[in-house]
C-alpha positions in Angstrom: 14.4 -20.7 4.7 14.1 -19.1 1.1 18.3 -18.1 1.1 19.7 -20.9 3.4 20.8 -18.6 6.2 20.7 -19.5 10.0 19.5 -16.7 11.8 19.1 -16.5 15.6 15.5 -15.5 16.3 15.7 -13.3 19.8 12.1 -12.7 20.6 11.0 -9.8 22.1 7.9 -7.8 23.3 7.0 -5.8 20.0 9.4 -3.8 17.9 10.1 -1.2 20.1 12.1 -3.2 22.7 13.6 -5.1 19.4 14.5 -1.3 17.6 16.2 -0.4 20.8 18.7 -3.1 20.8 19.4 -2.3 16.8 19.8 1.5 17.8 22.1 0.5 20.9 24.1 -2.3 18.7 23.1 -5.0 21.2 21.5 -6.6 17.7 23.1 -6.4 14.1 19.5 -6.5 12.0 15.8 -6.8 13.0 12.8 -7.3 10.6 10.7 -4.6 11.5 7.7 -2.9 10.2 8.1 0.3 8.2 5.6 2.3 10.2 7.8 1.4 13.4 10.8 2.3 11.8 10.7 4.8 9.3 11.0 7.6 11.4 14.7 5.9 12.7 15.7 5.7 8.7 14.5 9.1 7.9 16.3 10.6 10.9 19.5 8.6 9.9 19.7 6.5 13.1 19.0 3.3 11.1 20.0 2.1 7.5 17.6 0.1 5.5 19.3 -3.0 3.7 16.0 -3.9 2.1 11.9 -4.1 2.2 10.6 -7.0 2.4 7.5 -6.0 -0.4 7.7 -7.2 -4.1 8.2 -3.4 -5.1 9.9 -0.4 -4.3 8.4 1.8 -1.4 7.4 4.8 -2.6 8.4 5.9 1.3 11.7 4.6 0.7 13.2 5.6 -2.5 16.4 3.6 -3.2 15.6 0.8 -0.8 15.7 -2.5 -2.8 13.0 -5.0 -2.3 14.8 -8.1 -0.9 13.0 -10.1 -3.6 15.8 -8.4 -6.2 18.6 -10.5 -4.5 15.9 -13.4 -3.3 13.7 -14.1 -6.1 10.1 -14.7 -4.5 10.7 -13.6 -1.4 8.0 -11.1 -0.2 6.2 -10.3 2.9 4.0 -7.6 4.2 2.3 -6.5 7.7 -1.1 -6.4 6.9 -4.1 -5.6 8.7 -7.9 -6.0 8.1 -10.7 -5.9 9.2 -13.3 -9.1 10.0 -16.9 -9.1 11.3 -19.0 -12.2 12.6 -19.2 -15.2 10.3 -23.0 -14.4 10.7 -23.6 -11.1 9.7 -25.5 -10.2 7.1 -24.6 -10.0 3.4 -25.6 -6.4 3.4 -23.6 -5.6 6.2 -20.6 -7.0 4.8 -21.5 -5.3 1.7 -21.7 -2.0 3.3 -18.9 -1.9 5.5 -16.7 -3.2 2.6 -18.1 0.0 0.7 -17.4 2.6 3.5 -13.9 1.1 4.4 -12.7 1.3 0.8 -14.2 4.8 0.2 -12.1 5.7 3.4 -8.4 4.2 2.2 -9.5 6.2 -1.0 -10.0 9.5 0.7 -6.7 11.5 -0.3 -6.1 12.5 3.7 -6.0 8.9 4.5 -3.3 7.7 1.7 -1.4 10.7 2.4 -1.3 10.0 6.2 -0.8 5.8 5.1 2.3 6.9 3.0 4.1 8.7 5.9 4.3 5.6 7.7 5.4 3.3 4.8 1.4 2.2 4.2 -0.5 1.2 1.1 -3.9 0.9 1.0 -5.5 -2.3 0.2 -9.2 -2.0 -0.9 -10.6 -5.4 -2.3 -14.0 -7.3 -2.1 -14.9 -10.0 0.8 -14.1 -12.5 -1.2 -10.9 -11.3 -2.5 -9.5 -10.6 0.8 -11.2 -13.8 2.3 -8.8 -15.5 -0.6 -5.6 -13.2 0.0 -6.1 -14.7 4.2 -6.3 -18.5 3.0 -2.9 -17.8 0.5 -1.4 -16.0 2.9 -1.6 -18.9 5.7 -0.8 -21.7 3.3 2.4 -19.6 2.5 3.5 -19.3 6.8 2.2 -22.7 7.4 5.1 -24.0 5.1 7.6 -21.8 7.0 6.2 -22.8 10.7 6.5 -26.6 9.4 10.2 -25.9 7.9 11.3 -24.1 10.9 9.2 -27.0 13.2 7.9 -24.1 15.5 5.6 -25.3 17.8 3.1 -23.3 20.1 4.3 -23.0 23.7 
């Protein structure tokens, strides 16, 4: 949408069926996430064009973001982790605590880094924010590419 390219979407059953067809030349480039694909760049099987982050990868040095030939253009596979709208304030509170002591704990960044991750420790509210930006940004690309649930 961002460059004005037509690419064919060819959708598949996760990345792995989608990395075989890249390995096997059946495809000529798949979006993929680092953690699925690292291990084919680091071996030399696959060459990375790009990330799709803001900022270099620490996991792969001399990989440009796509945002230095696409200014703006940045997206990330992120995960997190929700509880009931219900629960307590002090649950919240001390589950937020305990999660971000663990993506501080030097084993689990280590461990992150090998697959490409980056810890993202934030507040409730932060994160609660960073979901509502973050589906206001993929809404306008569902409405540009008029995709429409099957």
């Amino acid at each position: 949408m961002m460059a004005g390219v037509k690419i064919t979407h060819v959708p598949y059953r996760g990345e792995a069926p989608a990395l075989n067809d890249l390995l096997s030349g059946q495809v000529q480039v798949v979006f993929a996430t680092m953690g699925s694909s690292i291990a084919f760049i680091n071996a030399g099987s696959l060459r990375a064009l790009a990330i799709t982050t803001d900022t270099q990868s620490d996991a792969l040095p001399g990989v440009p973001p796509l945002a230095d030939f696409l200014p703006g253009y940045e997206t990330t596979a992120w995960f997190g982790i929700g509880a009931p709208s219900k629960t307590s304030v002090e649950i919240i509170d001390k589950l937020n605590r305990e999660i971000n002591a663990g993506l501080a704990d030097p084993k689990t960044k280590a461990r992150l880094a090998e697959l490409g991750g980056t810890p993202f420790s934030t507040s409730p509210d932060a994160f609660g924010k960073f979901i509502a930006e973050e589906t206001e940004k993929w809404a306008k690309v569902v409405k540009f590419a008029n995709i429409k649930p099957e």
